[in-house]
LOVOVO-105795 format. One line per 8 residues: number of its first residue (from 1); their letters; for each residue x, y, z of C-alpha. Coordinates in pm, 1 decimal, padded with zeros to 6 digits, always signed. Example, Ala and Ser with C-alpha at 12.3 -4.5 7.8 and 13.67 -1.06 7.14 Angstrom:
<nodes>
1) AS) +01230.0/-00450.0/+00780.0; +01367.0/-00106.0/+00714.0
</nodes>
This chain:
<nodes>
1) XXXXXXXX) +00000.0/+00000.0/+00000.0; +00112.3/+00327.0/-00091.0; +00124.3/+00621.0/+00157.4; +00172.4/+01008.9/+00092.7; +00475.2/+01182.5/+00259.2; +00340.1/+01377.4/+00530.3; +00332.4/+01759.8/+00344.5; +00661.6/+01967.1/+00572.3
9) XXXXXXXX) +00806.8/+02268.6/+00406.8; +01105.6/+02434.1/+00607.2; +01259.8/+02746.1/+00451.8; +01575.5/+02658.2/+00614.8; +01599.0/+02283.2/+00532.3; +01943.8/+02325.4/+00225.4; +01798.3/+01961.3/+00156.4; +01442.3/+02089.6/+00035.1
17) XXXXXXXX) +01573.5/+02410.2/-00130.0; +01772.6/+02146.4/-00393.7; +01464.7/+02149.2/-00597.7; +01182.2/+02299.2/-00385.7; +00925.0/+02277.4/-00635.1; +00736.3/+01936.4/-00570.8; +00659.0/+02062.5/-00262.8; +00567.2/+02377.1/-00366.4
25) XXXXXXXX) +00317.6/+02211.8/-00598.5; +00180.4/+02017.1/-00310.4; +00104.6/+02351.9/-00066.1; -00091.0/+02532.2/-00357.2; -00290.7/+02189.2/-00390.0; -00306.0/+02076.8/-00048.9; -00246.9/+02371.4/+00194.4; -00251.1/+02682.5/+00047.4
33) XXXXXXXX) -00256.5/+02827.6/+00358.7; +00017.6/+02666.2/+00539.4; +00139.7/+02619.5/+00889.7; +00491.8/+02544.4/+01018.1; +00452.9/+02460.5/+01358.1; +00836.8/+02421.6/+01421.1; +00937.3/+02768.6/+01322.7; +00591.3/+02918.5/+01390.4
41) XXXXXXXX) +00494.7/+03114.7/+01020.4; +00188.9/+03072.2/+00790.3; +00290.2/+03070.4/+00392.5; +00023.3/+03166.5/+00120.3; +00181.4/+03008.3/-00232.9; -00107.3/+03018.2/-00489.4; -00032.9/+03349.2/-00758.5; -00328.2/+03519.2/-00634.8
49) XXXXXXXX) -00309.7/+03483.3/-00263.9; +00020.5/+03653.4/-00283.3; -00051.7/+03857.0/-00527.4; -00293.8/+04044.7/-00316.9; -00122.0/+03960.1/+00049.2; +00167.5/+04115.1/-00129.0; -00009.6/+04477.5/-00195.4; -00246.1/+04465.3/+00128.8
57) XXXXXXXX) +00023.1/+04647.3/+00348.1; -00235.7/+04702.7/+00591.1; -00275.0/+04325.1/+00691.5; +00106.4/+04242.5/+00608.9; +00292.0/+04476.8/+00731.8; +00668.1/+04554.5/+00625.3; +00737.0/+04740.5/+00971.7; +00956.8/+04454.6/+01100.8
65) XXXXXXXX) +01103.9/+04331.2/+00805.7; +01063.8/+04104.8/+00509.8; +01291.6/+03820.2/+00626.6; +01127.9/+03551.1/+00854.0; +01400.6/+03540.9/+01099.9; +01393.1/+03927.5/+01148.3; +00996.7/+03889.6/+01245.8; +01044.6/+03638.3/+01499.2
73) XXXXXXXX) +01309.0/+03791.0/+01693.4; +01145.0/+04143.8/+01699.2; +01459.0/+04315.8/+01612.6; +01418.1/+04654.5/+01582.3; +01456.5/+04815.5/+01253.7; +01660.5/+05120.1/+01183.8; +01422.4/+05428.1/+01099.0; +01494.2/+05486.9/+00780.7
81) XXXXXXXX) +01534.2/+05159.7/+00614.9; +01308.5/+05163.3/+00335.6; +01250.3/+04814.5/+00249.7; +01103.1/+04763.0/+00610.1; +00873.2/+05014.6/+00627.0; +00493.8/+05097.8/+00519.4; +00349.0/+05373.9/+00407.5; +00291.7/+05693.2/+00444.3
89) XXXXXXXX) +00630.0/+05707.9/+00538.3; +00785.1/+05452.2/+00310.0; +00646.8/+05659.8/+00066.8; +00784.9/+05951.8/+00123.1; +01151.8/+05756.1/+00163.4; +01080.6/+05548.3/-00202.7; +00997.8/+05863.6/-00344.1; +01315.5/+06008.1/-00230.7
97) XXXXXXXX) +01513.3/+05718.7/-00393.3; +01342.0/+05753.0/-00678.9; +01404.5/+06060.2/-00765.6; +01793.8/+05982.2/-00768.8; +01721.3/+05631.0/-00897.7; +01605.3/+05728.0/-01221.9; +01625.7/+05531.8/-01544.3; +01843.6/+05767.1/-01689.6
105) XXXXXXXX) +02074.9/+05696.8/-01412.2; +02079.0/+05336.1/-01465.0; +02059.9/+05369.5/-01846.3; +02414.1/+05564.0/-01771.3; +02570.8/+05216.0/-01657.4; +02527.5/+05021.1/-01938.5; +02865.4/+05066.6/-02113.3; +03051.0/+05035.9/-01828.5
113) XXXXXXXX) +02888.1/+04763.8/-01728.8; +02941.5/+04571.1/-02051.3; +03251.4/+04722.9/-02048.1; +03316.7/+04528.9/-01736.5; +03099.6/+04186.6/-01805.8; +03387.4/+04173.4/-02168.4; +03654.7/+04238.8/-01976.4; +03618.6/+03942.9/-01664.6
121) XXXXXXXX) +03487.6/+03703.9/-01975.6; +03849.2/+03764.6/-02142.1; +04055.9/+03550.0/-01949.3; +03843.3/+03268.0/-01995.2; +03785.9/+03324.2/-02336.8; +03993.7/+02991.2/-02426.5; +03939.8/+02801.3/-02135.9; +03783.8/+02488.1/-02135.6
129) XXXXXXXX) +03641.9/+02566.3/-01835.3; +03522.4/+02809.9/-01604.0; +03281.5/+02881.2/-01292.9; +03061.7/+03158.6/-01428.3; +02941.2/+03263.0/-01057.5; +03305.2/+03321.1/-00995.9; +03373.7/+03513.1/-01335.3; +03086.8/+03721.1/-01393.9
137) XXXXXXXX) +02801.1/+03664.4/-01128.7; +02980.8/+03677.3/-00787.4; +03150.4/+04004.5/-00984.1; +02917.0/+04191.5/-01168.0; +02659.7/+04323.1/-00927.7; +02884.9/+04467.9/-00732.7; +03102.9/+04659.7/-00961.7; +02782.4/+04795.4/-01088.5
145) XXXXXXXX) +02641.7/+04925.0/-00742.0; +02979.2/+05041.6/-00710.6; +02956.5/+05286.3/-01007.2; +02644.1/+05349.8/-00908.1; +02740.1/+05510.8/-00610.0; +03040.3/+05608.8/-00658.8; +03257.9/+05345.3/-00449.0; +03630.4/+05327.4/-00581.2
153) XXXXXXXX) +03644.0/+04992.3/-00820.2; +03963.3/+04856.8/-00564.8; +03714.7/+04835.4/-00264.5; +03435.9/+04703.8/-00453.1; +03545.5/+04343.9/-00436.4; +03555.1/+04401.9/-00001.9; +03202.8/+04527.8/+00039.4; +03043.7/+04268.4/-00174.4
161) XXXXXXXX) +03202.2/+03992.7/+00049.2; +03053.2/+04206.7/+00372.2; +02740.0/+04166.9/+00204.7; +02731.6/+03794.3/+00132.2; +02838.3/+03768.7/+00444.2; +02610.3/+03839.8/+00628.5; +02367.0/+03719.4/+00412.8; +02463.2/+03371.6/+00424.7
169) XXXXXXXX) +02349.0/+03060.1/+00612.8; +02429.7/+02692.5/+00706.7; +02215.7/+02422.4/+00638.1; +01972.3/+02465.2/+00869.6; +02024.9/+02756.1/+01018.5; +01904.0/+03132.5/+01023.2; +02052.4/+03447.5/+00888.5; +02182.1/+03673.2/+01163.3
177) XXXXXXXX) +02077.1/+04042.3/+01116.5; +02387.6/+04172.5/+01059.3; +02298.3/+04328.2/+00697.0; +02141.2/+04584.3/+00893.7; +02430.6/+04742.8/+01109.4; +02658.6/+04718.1/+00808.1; +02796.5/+05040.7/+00757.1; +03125.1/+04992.0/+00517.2
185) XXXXXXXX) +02992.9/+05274.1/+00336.4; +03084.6/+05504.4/+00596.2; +03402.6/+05621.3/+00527.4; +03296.9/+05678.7/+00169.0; +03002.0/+05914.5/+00293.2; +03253.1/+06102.7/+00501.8; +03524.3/+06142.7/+00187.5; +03213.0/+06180.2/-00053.9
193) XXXXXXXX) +03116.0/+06495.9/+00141.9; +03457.8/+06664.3/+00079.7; +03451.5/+06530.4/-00304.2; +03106.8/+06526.1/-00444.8; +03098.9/+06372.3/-00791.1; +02769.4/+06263.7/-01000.2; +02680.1/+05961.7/-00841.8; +02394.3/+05859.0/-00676.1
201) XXXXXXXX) +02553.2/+05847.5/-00306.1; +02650.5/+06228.9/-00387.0; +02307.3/+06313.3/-00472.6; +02149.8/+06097.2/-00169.4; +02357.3/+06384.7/+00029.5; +02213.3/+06685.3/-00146.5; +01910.6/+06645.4/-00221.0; +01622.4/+06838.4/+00005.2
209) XXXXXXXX) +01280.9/+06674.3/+00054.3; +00973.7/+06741.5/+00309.4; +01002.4/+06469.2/+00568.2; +00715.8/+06290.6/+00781.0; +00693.9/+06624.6/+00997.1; +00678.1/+06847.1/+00767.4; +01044.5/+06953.5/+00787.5; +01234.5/+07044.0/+00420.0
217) XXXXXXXX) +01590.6/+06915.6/+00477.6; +01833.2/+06708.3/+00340.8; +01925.7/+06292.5/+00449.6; +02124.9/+06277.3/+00773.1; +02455.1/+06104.5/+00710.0; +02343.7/+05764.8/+00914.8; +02027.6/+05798.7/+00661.4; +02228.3/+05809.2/+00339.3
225) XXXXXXXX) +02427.0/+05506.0/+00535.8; +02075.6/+05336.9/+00561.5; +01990.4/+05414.7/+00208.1; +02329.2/+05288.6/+00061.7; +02302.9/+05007.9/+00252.5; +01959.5/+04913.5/+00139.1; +02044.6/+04959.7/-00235.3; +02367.5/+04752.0/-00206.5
233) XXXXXXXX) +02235.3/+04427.7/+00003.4; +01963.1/+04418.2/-00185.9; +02071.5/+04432.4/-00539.5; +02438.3/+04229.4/-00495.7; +02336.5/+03868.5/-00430.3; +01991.8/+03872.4/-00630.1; +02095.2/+03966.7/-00964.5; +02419.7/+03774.6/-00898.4
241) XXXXXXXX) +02210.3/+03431.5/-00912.1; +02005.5/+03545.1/-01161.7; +02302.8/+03525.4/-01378.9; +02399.0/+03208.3/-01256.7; +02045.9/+03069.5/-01374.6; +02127.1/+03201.2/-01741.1; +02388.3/+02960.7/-01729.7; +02198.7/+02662.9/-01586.5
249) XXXXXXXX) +01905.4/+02703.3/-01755.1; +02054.2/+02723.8/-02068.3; +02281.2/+02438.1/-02019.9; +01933.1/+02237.0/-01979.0; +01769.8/+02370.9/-02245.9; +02045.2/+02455.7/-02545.6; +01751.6/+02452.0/-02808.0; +01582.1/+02764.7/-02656.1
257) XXXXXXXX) +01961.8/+02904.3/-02588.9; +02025.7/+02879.8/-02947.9; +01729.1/+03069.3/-03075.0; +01953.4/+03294.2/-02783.9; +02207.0/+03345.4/-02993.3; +02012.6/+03338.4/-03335.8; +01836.5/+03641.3/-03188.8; +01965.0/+03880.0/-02913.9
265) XXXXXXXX) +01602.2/+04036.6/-02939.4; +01481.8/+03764.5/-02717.2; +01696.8/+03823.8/-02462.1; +01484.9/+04063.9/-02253.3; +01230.2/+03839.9/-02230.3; +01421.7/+03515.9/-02175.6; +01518.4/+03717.1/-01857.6; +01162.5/+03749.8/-01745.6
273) XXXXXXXX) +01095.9/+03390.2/-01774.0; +01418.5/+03265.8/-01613.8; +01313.6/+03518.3/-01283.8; +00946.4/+03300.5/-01385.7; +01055.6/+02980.7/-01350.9; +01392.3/+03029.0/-01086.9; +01310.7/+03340.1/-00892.8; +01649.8/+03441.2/-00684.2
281) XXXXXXXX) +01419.5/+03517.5/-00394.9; +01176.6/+03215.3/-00420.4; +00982.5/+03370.1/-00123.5; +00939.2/+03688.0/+00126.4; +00764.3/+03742.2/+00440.4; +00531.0/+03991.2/+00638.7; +00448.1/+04048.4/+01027.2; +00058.4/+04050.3/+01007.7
289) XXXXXXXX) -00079.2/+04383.3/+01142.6; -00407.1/+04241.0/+01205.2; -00601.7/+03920.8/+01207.3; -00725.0/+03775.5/+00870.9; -00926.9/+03504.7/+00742.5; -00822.7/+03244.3/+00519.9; -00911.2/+02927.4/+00385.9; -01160.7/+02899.2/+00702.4
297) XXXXXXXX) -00915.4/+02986.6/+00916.6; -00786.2/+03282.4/+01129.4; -00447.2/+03384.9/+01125.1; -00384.5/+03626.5/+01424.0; -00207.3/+03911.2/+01461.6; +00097.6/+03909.7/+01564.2; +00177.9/+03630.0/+01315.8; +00472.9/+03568.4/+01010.9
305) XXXXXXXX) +00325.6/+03502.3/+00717.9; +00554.7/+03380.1/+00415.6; +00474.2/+03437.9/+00077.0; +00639.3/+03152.0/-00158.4; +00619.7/+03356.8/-00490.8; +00853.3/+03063.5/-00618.3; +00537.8/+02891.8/-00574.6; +00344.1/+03151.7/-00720.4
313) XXXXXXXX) +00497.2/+03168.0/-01039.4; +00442.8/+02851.1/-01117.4; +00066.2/+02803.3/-00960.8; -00134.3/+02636.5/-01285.6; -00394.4/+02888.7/-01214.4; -00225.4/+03146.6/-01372.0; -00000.7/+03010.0/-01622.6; -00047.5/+02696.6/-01865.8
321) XXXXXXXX) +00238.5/+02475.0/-01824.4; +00395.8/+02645.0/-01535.6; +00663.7/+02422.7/-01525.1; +00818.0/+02428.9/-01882.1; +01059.3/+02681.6/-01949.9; +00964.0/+02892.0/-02234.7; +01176.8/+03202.8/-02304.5; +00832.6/+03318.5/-02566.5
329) XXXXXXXX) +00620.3/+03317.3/-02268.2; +00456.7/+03658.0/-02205.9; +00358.5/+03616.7/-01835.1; +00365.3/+03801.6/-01525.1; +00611.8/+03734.4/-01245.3; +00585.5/+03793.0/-00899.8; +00969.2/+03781.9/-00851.3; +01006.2/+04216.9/-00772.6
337) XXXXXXXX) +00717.5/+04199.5/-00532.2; +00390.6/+04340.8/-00607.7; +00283.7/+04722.3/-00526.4; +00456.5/+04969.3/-00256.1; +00754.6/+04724.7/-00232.5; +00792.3/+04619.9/-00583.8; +01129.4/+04624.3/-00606.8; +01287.3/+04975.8/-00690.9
345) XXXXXXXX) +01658.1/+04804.2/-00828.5; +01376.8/+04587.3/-01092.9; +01501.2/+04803.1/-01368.2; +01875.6/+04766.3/-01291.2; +01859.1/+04365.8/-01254.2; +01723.3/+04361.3/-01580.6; +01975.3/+04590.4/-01732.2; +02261.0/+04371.5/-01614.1
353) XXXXXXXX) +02076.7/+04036.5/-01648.8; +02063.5/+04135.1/-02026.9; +02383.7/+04236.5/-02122.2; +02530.9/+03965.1/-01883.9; +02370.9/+03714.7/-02105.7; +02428.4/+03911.4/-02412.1; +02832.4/+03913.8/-02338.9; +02818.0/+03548.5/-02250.8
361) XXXXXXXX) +02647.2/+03426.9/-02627.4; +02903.1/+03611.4/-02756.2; +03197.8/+03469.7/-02601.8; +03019.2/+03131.5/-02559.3; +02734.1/+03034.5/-02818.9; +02735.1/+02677.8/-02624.7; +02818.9/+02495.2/-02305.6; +02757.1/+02202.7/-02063.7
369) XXXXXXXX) +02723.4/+02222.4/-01704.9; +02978.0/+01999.6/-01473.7; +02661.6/+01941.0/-01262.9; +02908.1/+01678.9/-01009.5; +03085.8/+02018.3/-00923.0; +02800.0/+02293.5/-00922.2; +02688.8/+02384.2/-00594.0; +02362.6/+02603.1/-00500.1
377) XXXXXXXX) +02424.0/+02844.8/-00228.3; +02297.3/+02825.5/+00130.3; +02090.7/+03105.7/+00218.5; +01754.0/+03153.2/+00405.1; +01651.3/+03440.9/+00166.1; +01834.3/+03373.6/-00154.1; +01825.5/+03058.5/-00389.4; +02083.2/+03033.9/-00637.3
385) XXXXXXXX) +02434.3/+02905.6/-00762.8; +02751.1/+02973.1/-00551.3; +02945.4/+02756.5/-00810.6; +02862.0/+02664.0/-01161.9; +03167.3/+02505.7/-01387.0; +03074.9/+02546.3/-01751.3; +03228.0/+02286.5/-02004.9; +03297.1/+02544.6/-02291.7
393) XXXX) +03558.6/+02301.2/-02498.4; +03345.4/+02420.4/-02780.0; +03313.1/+02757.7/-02777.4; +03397.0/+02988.8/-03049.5
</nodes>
């Protein structure tokens, strides 16, 4: 006689996060409103329920973070930090932001940072072969959040490693905080004040906006801190796995990388699906403000909840065939977030997820994947490659 696995999902569990997605499947079917009684969270993972959990702010609140670990403790965020904060006064900080995070401004990067994405492919031009985390994706994000805000290129290398840091998990265990006291930006502030330049830490200094009582004035120097800090954990190890997915996704599926290389046109939206179907942050969560009802059931207040938009993208609901890869598919992804937190950096992944993948089919119009050797990364928050050896022997 047969029996059905009892139906466990544990964010931390390195095991699971291998290839999450059968159990996925099984919470949107079985439980889509989930209960973890070991770590003490809910999790909503059909498209809709976190589509709209996702923009109700009210119910699922920001206010004490979007990372499980940070809700149970009750750490206490630092004013200021937009991604933890609702509005009106996340508003008022996003609107700041993005009025010095402006598509122009990230438009600006994208010769340097092809410039840059040619230049680390060159010494492995003629290799047979090469980790592509280590080349390009444990590289690129950085250096481009470095010219962003003006951070000299020699200490780029140092604060990306601060922020993987602390970041990073072992199997099992939780992410400390420590993202949120980082503050190696600090002595660039103080040097940036003395040498402004036109970059977007300079113009996080200068310019004046109303703030929450009323007051015009320009961003404290622990605020720009905050702000820096926000922009560079957030943007460094997500669009760095997102380029290690290019890799492994077309390793697995060289017909659809072909048509790649046949046509760079397709690029853009290859990207889309590959954040689809292998979403660097395969799931967020919220401290509920106030009790809700779901699925005949109340969840109080006081409560995590975890939205699995891993899950998400792939519910059948939404999407036919969620789990074929299709770089033609024309679908939407929940992988940015949905409404006041959709992610403001969306714009700048995509920039360097494109020409990443646009410098690599040049160099490399085919490869194979030492799967033996490639390793996913450990992290509570963050699903991707922290080594993947292509097998480029025949590469042009």
């Amino acid at each position: 006689m047969s029996t059905v696995a009892e139906l466990y999902w544990d964010p931390y569990d390195g095991a699971l996060a291998q290839d999450p997605y059968p159990v996925f499947s099984r919470l949107r079917e079985e439980m889509p409103l989930y209960y973890n009684e070991k770590h003490d969270f809910y999790a909503l993972s059909r498209f809709t329920d976190c589509q709209r959990g996702l923009a109700d702010w009210q119910t699922y609140s920001s206010s004490r973070g979007d990372i499980l670990e940070l809700i149970k403790t009750g750490f206490e965020i630092p004013a200021g930090t937009l991604i933890f904060e609702d509005p009106p006064v996340h508003d008022l900080h996003r609107r700041l932001l993005s009025r010095v995070f402006t598509p122009r401004r990230i438009a600006m990067l994208e010769p340097q940072a092809r410039a840059f994405c040619r230049n680390a492919l060159e010494p492995v031009r003629d290799a047979e072969r090469f980790d592509l985390v280590a080349a390009v994706g444990a590289e690129m994000p950085m250096r481009v959040i470095g010219m962003l805000l003006g951070i000299p290129e020699a200490d780029q290398a140092a604060i990306r490693d601060q922020t993987d840091a602390a970041l990073a998990t072992e199997d099992g265990g939780q992410m400390e905080h420590g993202i949120l006291a980082f503050d190696a930006f600090k002595e660039y502030i103080a040097w940036r004040k003395k040498n402004p330049s036109d970059d977007l830490m300079t113009e996080l200094m200068t310019a004046e906006f109303e703030d929450e009582k009323g007051v015009t004035r320009t961003l404290t120097d622990d605020e720009v801190l905050t702000y820096c800090t926000v922009v560079a954990g957030a943007g460094n190890e997500t669009t760095g796995r997102l380029i290690g997915w290019f890799g492994a996704l077309m390793a697995r599926y060289p017909g659809q990388r072909q048509e790649l290389v046949a046509d760079p046109s397709l690029i853009p939206n290859a990207i889309e699906e590959i954040l689809r179907f292998e979403p660097t942050g395969p799931f967020i969560a919220r401290y509920v403000a106030r009790d809700v009802e779901l699925y005949g059931q109340t969840v109080p207040e006081g409560s995590a909840m975890v939205f699995i938009q891993a899950a998400a993208n792939r519910d059948p609901r939404r999407h036919d065939n969620p789990d074929q890869f299709d770089i033609h598919r024309v679908a939407q992804q929940l992988s940015f977030g949905v409404g006041a937190h959709y992610c403001l950096g969306a714009a700048l992944a995509r920039l360097e997820g494109r020409i990443a993948a646009e410098e690599i089919l040049k160099a490399f119009p085919s490869w194979d994947v030492d799967w033996e050797h490639a390793e996913l990364a450990q992290t509570s928050t963050v699903r991707g490659y922290k080594t993947l050896p292509l097998l480029v022997s025949g590469a042009a």
